[in-house]
C-alpha positions as CSV (number, residue, x, y, z in Angstrom):
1,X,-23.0,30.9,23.8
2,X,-22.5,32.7,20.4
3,X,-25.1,35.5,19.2
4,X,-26.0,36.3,15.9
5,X,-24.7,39.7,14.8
6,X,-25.3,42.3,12.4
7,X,-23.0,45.1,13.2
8,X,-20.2,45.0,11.7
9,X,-17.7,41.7,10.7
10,X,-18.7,38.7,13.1
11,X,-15.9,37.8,15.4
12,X,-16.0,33.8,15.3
13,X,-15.6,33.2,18.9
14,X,-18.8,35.3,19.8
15,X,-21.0,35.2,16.8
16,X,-22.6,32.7,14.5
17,X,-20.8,32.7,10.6
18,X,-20.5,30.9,7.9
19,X,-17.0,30.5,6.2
20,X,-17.2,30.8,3.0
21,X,-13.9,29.1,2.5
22,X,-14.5,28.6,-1.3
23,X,-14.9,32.8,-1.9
24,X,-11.8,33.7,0.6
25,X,-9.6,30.8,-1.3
26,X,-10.7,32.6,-4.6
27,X,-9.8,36.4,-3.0
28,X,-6.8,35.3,-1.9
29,X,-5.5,33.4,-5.3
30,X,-6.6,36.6,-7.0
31,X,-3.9,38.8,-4.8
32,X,-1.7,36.2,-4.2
33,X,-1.8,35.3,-7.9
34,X,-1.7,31.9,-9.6
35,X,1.7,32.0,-10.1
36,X,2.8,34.3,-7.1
37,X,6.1,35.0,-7.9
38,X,4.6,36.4,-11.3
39,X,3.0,38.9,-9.0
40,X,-0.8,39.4,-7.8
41,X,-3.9,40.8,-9.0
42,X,-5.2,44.4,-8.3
43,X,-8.8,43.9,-7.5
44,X,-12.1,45.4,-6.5
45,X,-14.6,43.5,-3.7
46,X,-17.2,44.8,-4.0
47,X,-21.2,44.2,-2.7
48,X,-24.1,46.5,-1.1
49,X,-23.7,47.1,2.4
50,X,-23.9,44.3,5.0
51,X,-23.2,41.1,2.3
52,X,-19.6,40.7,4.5
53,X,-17.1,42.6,2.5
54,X,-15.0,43.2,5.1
55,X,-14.8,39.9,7.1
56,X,-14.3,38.1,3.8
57,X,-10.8,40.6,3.4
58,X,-10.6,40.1,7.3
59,X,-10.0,36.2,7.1
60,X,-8.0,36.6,3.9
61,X,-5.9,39.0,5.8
62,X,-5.3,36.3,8.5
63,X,-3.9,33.5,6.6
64,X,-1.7,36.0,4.3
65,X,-0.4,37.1,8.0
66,X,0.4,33.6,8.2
67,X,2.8,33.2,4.5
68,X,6.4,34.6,5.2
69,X,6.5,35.5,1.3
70,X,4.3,38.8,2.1
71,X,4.0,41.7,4.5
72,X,0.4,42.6,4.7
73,X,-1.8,45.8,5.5
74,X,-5.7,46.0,5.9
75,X,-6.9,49.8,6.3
76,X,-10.2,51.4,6.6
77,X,-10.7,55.3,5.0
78,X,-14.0,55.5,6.0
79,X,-12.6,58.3,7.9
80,X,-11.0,60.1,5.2
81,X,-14.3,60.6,3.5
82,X,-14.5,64.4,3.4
83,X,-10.9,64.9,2.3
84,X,-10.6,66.0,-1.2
85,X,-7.1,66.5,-1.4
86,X,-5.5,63.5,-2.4
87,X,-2.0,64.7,-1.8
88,X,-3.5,64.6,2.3
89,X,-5.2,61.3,2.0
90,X,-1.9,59.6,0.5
91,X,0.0,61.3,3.6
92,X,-2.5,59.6,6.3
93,X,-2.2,55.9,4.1
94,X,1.6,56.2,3.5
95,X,1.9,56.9,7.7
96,X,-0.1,54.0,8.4
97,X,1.2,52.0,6.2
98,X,4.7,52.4,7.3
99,X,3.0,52.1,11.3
100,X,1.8,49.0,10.5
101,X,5.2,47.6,8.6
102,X,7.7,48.8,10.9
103,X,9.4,51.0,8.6
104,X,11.8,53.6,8.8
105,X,9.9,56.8,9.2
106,X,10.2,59.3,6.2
107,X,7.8,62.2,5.4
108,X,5.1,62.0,2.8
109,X,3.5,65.0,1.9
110,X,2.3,64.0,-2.2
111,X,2.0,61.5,-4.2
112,X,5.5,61.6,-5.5
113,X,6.4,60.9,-1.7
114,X,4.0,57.8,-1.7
115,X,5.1,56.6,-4.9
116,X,8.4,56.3,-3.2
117,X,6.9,53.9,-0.6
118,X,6.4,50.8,-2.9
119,X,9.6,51.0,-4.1
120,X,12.3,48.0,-3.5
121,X,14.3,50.3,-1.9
122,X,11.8,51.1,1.3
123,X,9.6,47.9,1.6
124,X,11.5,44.9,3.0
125,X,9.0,42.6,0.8
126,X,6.4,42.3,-1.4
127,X,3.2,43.6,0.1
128,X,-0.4,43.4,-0.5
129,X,-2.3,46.5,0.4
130,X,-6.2,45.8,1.5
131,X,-8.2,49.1,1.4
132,X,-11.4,49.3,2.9
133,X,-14.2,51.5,2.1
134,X,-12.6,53.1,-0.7
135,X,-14.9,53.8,-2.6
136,X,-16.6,56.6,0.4
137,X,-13.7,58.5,-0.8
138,X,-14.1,62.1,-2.6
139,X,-13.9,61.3,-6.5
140,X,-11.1,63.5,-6.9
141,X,-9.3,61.0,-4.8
142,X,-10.3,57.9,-5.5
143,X,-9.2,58.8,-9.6
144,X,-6.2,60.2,-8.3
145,X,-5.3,57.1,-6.5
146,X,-6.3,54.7,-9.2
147,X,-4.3,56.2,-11.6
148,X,-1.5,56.0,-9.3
149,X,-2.3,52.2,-8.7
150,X,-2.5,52.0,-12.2
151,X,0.8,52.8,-13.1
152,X,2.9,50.9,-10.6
153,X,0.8,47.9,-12.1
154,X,1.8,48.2,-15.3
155,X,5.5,49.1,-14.1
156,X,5.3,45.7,-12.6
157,X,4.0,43.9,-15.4
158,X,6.5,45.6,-18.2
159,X,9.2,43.4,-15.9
160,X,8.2,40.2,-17.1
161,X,12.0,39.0,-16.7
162,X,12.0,39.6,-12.6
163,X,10.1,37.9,-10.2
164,X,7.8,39.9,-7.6
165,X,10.5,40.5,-4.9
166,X,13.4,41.8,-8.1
167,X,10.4,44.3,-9.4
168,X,11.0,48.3,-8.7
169,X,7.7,48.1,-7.0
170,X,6.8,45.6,-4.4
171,X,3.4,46.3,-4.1
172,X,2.3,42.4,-4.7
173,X,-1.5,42.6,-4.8
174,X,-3.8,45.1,-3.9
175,X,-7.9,45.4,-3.0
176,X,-9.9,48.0,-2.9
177,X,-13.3,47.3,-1.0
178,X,-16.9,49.0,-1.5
179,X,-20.6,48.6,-2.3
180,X,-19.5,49.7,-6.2
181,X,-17.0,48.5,-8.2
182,X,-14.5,51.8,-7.8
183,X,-15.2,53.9,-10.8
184,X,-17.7,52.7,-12.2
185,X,-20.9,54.2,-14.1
186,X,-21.1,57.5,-11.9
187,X,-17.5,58.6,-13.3
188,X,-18.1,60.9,-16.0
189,X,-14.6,60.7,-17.2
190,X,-14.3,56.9,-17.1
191,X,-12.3,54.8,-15.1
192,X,-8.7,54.3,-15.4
193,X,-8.5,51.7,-13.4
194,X,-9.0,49.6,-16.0
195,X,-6.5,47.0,-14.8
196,X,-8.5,45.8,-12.2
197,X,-10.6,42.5,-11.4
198,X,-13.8,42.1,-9.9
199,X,-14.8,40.0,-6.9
200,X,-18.3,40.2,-5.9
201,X,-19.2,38.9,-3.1
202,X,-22.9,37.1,-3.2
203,X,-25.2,36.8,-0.2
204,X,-25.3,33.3,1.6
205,X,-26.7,30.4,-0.5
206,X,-29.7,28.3,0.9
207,X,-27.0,25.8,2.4
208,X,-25.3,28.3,4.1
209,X,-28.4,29.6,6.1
210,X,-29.4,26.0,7.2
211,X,-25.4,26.0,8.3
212,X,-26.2,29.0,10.4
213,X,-29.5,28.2,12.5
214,X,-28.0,24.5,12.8
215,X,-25.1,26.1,14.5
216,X,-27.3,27.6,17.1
217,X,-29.9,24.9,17.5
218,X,-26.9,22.6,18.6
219,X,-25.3,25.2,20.5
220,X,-28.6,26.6,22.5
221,X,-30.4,23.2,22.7
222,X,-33.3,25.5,21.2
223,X,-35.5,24.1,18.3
224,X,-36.4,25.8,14.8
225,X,-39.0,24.2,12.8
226,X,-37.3,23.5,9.7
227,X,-40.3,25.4,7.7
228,X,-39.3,28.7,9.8
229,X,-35.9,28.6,8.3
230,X,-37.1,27.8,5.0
231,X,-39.1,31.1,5.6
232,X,-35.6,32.9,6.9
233,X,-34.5,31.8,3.6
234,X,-37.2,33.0,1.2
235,X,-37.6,35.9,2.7
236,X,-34.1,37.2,3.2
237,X,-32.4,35.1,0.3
238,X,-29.6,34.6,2.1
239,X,-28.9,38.2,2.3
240,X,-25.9,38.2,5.3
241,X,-27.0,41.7,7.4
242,X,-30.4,41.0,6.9
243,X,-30.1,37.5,7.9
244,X,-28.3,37.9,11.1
245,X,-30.5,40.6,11.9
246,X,-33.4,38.6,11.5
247,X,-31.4,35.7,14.0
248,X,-31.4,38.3,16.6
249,X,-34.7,39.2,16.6
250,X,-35.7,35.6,16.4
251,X,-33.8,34.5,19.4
252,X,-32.9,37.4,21.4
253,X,-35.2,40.4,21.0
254,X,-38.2,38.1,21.3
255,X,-36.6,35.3,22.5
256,X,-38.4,32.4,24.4
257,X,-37.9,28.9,26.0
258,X,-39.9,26.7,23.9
259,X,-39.0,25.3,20.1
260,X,-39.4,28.8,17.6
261,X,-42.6,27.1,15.3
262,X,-43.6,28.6,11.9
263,X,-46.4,30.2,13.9
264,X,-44.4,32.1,15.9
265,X,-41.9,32.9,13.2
266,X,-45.1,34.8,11.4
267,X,-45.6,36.4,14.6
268,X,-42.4,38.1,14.7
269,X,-41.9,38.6,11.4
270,X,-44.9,41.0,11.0
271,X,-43.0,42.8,13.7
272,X,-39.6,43.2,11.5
273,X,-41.8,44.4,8.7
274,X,-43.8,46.9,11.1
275,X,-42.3,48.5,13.9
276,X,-38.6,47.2,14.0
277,X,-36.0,49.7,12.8
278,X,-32.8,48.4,10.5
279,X,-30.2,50.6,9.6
280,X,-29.7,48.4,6.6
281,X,-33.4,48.7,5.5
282,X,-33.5,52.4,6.2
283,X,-30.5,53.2,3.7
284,X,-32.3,51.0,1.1
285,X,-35.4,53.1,1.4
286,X,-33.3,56.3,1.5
287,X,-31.9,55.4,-1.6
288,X,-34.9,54.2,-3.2
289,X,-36.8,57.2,-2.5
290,X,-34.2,59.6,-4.5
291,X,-36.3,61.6,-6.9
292,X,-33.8,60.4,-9.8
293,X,-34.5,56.7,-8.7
294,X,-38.2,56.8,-7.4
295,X,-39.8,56.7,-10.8
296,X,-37.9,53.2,-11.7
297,X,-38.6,52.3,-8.2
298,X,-42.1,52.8,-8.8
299,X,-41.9,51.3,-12.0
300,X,-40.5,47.6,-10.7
301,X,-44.2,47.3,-8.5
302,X,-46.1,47.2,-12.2
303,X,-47.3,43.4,-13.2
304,X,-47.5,43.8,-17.1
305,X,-43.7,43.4,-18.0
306,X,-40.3,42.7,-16.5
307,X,-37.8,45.2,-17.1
308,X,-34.5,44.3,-18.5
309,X,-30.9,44.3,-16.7
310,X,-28.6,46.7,-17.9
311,X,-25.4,47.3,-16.2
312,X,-24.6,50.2,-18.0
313,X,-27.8,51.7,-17.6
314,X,-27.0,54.6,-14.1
315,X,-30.2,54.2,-12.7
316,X,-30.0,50.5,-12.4
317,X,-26.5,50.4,-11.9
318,X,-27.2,53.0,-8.5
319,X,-29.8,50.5,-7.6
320,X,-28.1,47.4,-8.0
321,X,-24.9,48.7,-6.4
322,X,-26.7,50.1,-3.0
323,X,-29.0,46.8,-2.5
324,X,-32.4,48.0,-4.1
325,X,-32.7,45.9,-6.9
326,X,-30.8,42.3,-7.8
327,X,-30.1,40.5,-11.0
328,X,-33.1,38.1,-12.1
329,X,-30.6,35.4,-14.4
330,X,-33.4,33.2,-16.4
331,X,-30.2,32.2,-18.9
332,X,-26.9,33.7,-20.2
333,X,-29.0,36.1,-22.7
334,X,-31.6,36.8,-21.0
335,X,-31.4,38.7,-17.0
336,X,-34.5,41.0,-15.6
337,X,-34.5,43.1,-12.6
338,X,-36.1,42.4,-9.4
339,X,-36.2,43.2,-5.9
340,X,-33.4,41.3,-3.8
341,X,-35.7,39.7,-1.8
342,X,-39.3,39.9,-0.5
343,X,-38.5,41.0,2.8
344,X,-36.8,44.3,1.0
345,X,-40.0,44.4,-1.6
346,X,-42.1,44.7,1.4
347,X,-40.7,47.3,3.0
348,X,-40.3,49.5,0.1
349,X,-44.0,48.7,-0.9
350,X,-45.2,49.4,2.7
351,X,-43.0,52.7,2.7
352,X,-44.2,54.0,-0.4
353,X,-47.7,53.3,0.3
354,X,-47.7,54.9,3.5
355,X,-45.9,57.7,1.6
356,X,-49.1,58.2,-0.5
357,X,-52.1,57.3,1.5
358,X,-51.4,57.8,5.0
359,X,-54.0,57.8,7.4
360,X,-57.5,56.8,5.0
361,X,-60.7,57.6,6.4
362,X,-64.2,57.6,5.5
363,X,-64.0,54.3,4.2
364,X,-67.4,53.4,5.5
365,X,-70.3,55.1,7.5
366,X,-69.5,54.6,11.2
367,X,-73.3,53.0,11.5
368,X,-73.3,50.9,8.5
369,X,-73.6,47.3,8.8
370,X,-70.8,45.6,7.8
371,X,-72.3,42.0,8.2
372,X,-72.2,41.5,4.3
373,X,-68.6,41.7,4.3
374,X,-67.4,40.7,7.7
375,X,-68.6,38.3,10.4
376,X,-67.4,36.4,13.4
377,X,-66.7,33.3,11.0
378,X,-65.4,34.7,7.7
379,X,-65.2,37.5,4.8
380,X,-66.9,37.7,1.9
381,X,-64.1,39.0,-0.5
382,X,-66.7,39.6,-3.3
383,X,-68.5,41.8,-1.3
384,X,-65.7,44.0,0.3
385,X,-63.9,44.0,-3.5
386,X,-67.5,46.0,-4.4
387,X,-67.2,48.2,-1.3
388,X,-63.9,49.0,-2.9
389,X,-64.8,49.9,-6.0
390,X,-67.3,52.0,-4.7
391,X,-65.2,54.1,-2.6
392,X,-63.2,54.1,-5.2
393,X,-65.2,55.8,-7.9
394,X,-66.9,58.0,-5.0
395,X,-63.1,59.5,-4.4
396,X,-61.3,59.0,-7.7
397,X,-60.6,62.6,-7.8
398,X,-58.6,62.7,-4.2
399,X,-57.3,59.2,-4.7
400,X,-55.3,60.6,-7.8
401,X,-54.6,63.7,-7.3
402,X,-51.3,63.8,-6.1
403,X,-50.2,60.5,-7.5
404,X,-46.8,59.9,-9.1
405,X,-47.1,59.9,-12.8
406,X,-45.0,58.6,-15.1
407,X,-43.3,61.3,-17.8
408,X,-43.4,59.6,-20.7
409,X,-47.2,59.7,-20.7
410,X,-48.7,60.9,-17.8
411,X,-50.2,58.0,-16.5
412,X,-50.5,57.4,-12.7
413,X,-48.0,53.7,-11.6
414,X,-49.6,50.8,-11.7
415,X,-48.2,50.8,-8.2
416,X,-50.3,53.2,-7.1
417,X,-53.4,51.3,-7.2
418,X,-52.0,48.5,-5.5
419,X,-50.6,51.2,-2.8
420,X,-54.3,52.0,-2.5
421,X,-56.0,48.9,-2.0
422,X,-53.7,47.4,0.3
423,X,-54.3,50.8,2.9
424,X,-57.8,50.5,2.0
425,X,-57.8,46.9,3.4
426,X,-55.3,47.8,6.3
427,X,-57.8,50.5,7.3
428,X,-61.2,49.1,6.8
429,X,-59.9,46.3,9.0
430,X,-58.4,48.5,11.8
431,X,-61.2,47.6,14.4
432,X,-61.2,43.5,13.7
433,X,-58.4,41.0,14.3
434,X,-57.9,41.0,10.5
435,X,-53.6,40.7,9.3
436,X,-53.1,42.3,5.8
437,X,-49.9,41.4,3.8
438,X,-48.7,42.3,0.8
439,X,-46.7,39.2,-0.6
440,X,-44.2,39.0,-3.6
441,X,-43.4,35.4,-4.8
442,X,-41.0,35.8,-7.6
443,X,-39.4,39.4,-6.9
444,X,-40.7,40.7,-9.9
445,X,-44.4,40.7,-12.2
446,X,-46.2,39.3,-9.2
447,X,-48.5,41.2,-6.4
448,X,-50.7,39.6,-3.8
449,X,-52.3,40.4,-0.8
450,X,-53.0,37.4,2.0
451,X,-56.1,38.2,4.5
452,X,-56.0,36.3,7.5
453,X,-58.8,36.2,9.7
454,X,-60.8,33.9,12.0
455,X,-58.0,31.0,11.2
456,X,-58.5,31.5,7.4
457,X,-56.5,32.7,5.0
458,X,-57.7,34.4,1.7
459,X,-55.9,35.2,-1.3
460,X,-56.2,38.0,-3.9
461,X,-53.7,38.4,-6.9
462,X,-53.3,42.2,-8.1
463,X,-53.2,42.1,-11.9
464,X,-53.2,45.0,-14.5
465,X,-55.7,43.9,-17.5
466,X,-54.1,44.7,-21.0
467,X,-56.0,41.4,-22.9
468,X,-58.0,38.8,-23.1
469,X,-55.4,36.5,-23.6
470,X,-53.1,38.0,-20.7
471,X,-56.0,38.1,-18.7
472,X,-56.8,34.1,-19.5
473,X,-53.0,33.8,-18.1
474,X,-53.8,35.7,-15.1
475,X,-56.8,33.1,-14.4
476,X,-54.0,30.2,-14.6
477,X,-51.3,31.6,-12.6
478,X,-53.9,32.4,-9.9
479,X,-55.1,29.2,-9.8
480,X,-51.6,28.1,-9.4
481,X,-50.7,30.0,-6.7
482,X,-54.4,29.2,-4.7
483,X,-53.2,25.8,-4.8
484,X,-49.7,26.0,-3.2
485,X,-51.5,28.8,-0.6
486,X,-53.5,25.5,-0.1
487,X,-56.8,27.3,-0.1
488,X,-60.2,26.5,-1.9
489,X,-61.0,30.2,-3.5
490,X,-58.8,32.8,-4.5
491,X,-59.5,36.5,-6.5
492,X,-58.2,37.5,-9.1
493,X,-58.1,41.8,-9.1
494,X,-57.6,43.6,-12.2
């Protein structure tokens, strides 16, 4: 039986995929060409880490293998990332490349030398040339390469008389693969690689994930309530490492006999979000944490307003390009940013929390009673929301102290409050079976924390208060969102 997989490109006979057959038809038109005997495209795929870069090039690769028009090469350079001679990294590719084809041996030592390579005189064909990782190369490289790319391209297109295989190159198509789109807003000097097209590759849409887990269902005999993969899909929006990862946890790592319910989906998802390590999630957070991104970072927890998309803005282009942030498209005109999905908004907000208020104490005499607040049956929210503000008042000082402020004017991130209360309800409830989670319904503008306890669940909505009239909106969209919790009562905190 198949597993779900996360390390790496799936291999179809031993791990659940989806095939994406309409976004590998489009890749391959674009180095094919429309008219392929006009010649290809040079393009950029491009994605964060884990969205399936490279098995979208790897099944592309496999029918072009198939078409006697074209040789074909796939490489990876992740090795090659601490080269910054490009003269040596054209000498490893130009080796491999005539490995792979067969060819005559001849010595490359520069780029002259490579240039020879695609020439009609050496390659028996045209050829498309797939180049993975490429954008982990040194940026001396990588804009020595492009520019190199560049000009055999517009060699190619100056024949407009000849067909691919009469051009004096016969490099057909080419891709270069990475988690940005090659030179992009980092380069200082701008890209010259301005020739290229673009091919992002988007996570899994909500049909693609119910494709996944029906795949397994039929092929373990194993049930999934279809309201725990609604919850695979809300929570991971069809994000492909994430997803996967999520299926082996699910099914292997806590695996059982009996039909996987949306109880025990809960169950194990607190367990992703708590103590389960993810290398995807842990280079997220790396990133995140960068003191050059960390304010903006910061900034994205705040309920007031939404922030705009801006490709050309750095910050948000670094984010976007290394899975922090997405694109929020309300219309053509209009786009926000927001977290990709909740499951990567909670981990960032449990991070940066943890970050700040690690290990609260004192939150309560050790022989007060605690019966106003807490009892076998219930909570009274009220009453612990006063608590909090008491100990909040009492330790202002400490509380802010070392807080993150923001530089335009000093004041501390709305985040940091939020950061606060949700430790502060984390810790008060250590010694009762109380779950605290920080929830994130539209990815952006929107904070909650959900209290369950004693087969209850309680609801409080984390607002900043600017106005009356925001704050009359605040009342409504609570109200809204205490109804589709499906409970009675629900707090609005400002």
């Amino acid at each position: 039986m198949r597993k779900f997989s996360s390390y790496g490109p799936p291999n179809k006979k031993l791990h659940y995929y989806t095939p994406r057959k309409s976004l590998c038809a489009n890749t391959l038109t674009q180095l094919k060409g429309e008219v392929p005997d006009e010649g290809g495209h040079f393009i950029t795929i491009w994605a964060p880490r884990q969205t399936g870069k490279s098995w979208i090039m790897q099944e592309v690769l496999f029918t072009l293998e198939q078409d006697p028009q074209f040789d074909v090469v796939m490489l990876p350079l992740q090795h090659l990332y601490n080269v910054t001679d490009v003269n040596r990294v054209a000498q490893i590719v130009g080796r491999e490349v005539i490995y792979k084809l067969g060819l005559e041996k001849r010595s490359i030592n520069t780029l002259e030398d490579f240039e020879v390579l695609f020439k009609r005189e050496t390659l028996r064909k045209p050829l498309i040339l797939i180049l993975d990782e490429f954008d982990g190369l040194a940026e001396p490289v990588i804009a020595g390469l492009v520019s190199f790319f560049r000009n055999i391209y517009h060699s190619r297109q100056s024949q407009v008389n000849k067909s691919t295989a009469e051009k004096d190159y016969l490099l057909h198509g080419l891709a270069l693969i990475g988690v940005r789109t090659v030179l992009g807003i980092e380069n200082v000097k701008g890209s010259p690689f301005n020739i290229q097209r673009s091919v992002h590759i988007p996570n899994l849409t909500h049909d693609e994930v119910l494709s996944l887990f029906k795949s397994y269902q039929e092929e373990s005999g194993q049930s999934i309530a279809p309201e725990a993969v609604e919850r695979i899909w809300s929570e991971f929006k069809g994000q492909p490492g994430l997803t996967c990862w999520f299926g082996e946890v699910l099914t292997e790592i806590y695996a059982r006999d009996q039909p996987i319910t949306l109880a025990y989906f809960e169950e194990v998802y607190i367990a992703a979000c708590n103590v389960l390590p993810n290398n995807n999630i842990l280079n997220i957070v790396s990133k995140a944490k960068q003191e050059l991104y960390k304010p903006f970072v910061l900034e994205l927890f705040q309920t007031k307003n939404k922030v705009n998309f801006t490709y050309d803005d750095p910050i948000i282009n670094f984010l976007y390009m290394n899975g922090v942030v997405e694109i929020d498209e309300v219309s053509v005109s209009e786009s926000y940013v927001k977290f990709p999905c909740p499951y990567i908004q909670k981990r960032l907000f449990n991070y940066f929390s943890r970050e700040l208020y690690n290990g609260l104490d004192g939150l309560y005499d050790p022989f007060d009673d605690l019966l106003d607040t807490i009892t076998e049956e219930t909570l009274h929210i009220p009453q612990l929301l006063r608590r909090y503000e008491a100990y909040l008042q009492e330790n202002q000082e400490q509380v802010l102290k070392n807080a993150p402020r923001r530089q335009n004017d000093l004041r501390v991130y709305e985040a940091v409050f939020h950061f606060h209360l949700y430790l502060y309800l984390v810790n008060f409830f250590n010694s009762y079976e109380v779950q605290v989670q920080p929830e994130f319904p539209t990815g952006n503008g929107q904070i909650d924390l959900l209290i369950r306890y004693a087969g209850q669940l309680f609801g409080l909505e984390l607002k900043t208060f600017t106005n009356q009239h925001s704050y009359r909106q605040a009342l409504k969209q609570t109200a809204k969102y205490g109804r589709k919790l499906g409970v009675t009562e629900i707090w609005l905190v400002c």
